[in-house]
Structure formats: C-alpha cells, structure tokens
N, C-alpha and C positions, 0 to 999 in steps of 0.2 A: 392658848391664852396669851394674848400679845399685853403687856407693862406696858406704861409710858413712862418712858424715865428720863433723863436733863442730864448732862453733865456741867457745871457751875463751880467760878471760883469766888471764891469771899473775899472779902478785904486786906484777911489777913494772908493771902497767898494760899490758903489750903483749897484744894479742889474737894468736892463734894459730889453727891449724886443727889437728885432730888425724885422720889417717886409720884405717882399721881396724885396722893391724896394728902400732900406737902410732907411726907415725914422725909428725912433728909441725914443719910449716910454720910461720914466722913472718909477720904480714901485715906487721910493723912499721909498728904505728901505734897510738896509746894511744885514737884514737877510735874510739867504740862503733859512728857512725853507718857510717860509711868501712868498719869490719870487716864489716859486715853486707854493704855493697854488695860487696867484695870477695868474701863467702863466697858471694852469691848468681854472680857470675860463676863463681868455680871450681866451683860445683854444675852450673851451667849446661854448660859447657867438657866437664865429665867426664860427663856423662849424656846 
C-alpha cells in the first residue's frame, strides 16, 4: 500500500504532514531538521 503524503510548513513556522485526501497532521515543531526526521519515520511506519 504506497500513501502519498507532503511534508509543508504553515505560516506560523510549524511543519505539518499532509496525506492524500487533505487531512493534515501537525508534527509540532518549528524545526526543519526534526520535521524531516519525523517525516522519514511516518513514511517508514506507513509503507
């Protein structure tokens, strides 16, 4: 089962994940480094 899923920051600095069907995860956290590492786990998790 392959997600499509985005990683995106808002305006207010918080990074976000966004899945296919626009529902949209907060990783709460303003840094880039830390979102990335989180986005690679939930890629991982889901795939």
């Amino acid at each position: 089962m392959n997600i499509h899923m985005q990683l995106f920051k808002r305006e207010n600095g918080t990074w976000y994940v966004q899945f296919e069907r626009g529902k949209k995860l907060s990783l709460k956290t303003k840094d880039a480094a830390l979102a990335q590492q989180l986005f690679r786990k939930i890629t991982v998790l889901s795939g």
